[in-house]
KEDREN-936832 format. One record per residue (C-alpha): x, y, z. Coordinates in pm, whole numbers, plus 50000, padded with zeros to 5 digits. Example, Ala and Ser with C-alpha at 12.3 -4.5 7.8 and 13.67 -1.06 7.14 Angstrom:
2
512304955050780
513674989450714
***
This chain:
300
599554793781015
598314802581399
596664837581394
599314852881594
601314846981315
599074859881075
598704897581246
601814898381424
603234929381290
600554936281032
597844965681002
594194956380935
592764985480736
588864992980874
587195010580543
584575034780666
581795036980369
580735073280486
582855103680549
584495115580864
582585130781154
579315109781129
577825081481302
579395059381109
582615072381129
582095073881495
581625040181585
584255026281339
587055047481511
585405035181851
585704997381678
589205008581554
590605017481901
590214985782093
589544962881818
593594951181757
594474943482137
591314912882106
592884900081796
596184876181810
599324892581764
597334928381815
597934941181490
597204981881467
594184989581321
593875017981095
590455035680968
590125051080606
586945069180479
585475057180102
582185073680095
579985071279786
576995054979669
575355048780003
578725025680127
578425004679848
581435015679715
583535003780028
581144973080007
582564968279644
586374972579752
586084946380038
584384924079796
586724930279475
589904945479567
590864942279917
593434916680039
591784880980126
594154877980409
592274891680674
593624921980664
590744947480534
586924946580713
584784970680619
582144992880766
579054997480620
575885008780626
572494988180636
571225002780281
574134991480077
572894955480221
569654960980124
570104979779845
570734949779540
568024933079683
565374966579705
566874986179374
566274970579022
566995004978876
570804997279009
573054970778880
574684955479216
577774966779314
578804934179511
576574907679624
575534911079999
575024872980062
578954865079921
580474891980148
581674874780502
579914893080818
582654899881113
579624914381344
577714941781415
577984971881689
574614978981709
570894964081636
570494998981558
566795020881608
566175051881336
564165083481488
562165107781277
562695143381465
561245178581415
561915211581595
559925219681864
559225250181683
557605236481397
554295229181345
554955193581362
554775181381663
554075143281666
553435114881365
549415123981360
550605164381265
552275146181001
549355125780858
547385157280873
549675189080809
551115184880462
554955196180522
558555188880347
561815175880528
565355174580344
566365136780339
570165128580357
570745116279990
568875099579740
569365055579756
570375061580118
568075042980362
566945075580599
565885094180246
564075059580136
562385057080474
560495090880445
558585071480130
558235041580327
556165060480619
554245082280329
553085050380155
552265029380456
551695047480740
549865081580556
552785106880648
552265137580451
556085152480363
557695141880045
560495130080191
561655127680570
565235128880781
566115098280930
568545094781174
569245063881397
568945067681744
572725065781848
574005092981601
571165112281694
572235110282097
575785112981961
575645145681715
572855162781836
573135158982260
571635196882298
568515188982110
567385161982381
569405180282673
567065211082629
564365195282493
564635208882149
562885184781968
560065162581870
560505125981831
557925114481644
558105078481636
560795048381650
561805027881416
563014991981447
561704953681481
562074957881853
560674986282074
563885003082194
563675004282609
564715041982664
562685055382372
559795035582476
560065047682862
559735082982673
556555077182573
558215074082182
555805054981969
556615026981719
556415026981347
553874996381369
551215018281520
550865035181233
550835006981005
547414994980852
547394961780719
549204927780686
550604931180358
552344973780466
553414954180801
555024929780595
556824955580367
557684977880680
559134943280847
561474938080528
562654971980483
563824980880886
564654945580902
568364964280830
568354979081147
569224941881270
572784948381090
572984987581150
576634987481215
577944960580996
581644950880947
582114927480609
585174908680513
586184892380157
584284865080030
587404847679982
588684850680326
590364821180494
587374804780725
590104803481050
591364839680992
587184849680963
586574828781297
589674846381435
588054882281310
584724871281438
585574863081783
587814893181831
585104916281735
582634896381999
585454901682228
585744939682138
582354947282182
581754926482531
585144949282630
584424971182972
587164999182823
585054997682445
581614998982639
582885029782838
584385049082562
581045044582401
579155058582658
581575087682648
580635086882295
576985086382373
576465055182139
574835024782185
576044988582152
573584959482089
576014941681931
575024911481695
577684880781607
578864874581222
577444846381195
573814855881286
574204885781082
574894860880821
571924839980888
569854873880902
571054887780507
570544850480405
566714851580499
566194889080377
567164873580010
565384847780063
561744870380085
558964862979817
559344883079526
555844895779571
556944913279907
560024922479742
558214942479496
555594960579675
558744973779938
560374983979623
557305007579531
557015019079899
560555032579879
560635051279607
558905087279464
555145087279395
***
């Protein structure tokens, strides 16, 4: 059956694995809008919100219960990836490596940000003044970063707010309009080009030694996939090549790219199969590595 036939007429369901409003949300619905004209026979494409357990539990729908027909993606976040691999406490909810990668909308950078007002006002304050900042939710990857940058770079809260960059530009536009805030440092693989023109340091100059760089590398090696849309395991390879190249289209789109920038989001979009590739290698880290990132992430 040619594609056209496939979504002539249909409705592709995008499941959103965080409520409505954030910056997950946000880019989904942005996805959502353009995504069904790039896609043979332009089928409408509606989003639905299934928060819970850090998007694992949309992760586990796609996986388990969703129609193999190319009909249901998901969107989900980077720490229900990680999250089987980084939590033995947890049994797995779905396996990350079976789950088919459509794309990603952005190679996404995370921020750590205090008030101006506060007495922290850049990453050495925090090594030195002892302090405490509210974390989103426990086995969410902003609350497990705080621990990571205690434990290997010497930060002093218990735990830290993590946003990424794009939701942080997106939700909070009045905070870097009137220079409300501190940005203490930047966290990703890659230096990210407008944080680094503002003078925003990276998490790896705070890291001290090979075996914390290695840890640090695993754990934000999920920014690579911060925006990740999963099919069924089981769906038909030409329908997931049809999905995959729409989305590439999608996200190359002029009308997408502006209504992002109206959005105030970025897109540094990554291809299925390389996402793929990426989760592949993650699971694929020594076990020795794998264990001391497990310890960095988690309560002293």
């Amino acid at each position: 059956m040619q594609a056209a036939e496939s979504y002539a007429g249909k409705t592709l369901e995008l499941i959103v694995g965080a409520p409505p409003g954030g910056g997950y949300d946000i880019y989904a619905r942005a996805v959502a809008r353009h995504f069904g004209r790039h896609i043979p026979g332009e089928p409408t494409v509606v989003v639905k919100n299934m928060p819970g357990a850090g998007s694992a539990k949309a992760a586990q729908y796609i996986a388990n219960i969703a129609p193999k027909d190319g009909t249901s993606i998901g969107g989900i976040m980077p720490g229900a990836i990680m999250g089987p691999l980084l939590d033995d406490r947890m049994a797995p909810l779905f396996d990350p490596t079976k789950v088919r990668y459509v794309g990603t909308a952005n190679s996404g950078t995370r921020v750590c940000v205090t008030l101006k007002s506060g007495k922290i006002q850049n990453f050495t304050d925090a090594q030195k003044i002892k302090a405490k900042f509210g974390g989103s939710a426990p086995n969410d990857s902003t609350f497990e970063y705080g621990y990571l940058h205690k434990h290997t770079s010497g930060a002093l809260w218990d735990i830290v707010p993590g946003w990424d960059w794009s939701s942080f530009r997106s939700q909070k536009p009045d905070w870097l309009r009137d220079n409300k805030a501190n940005i203490l440092m930047q966290v990703s693989l890659e230096k990210h080009p407008l944080l680094t023109k503002m003078g925003v340091p990276s998490v790896f100059d705070f890291v001290k030694g090979d075996d914390d760089r290695k840890v640090v590398e695993l754990i934000i090696s999920q920014t690579v996939f911060h925006r990740s849309y999963i099919a069924p395991p089981d769906t038909p390879p030409a329908l997931l090549e049809t999905l995959r190249a729409s989305f590439d289209k999608t996200v190359a789109d002029p009308a997408f790219l502006a209504d992002a920038e109206k959005l105030g989001i970025d897109i540094e979009p990554l291809s299925g199969a390389k996402v793929q590739e990426v989760v592949g290698k993650l699971y694929a880290t020594p076990p020795s590595i794998v264990e001391r990132a497990r310890k960095a992430i988690r309560p002293d």
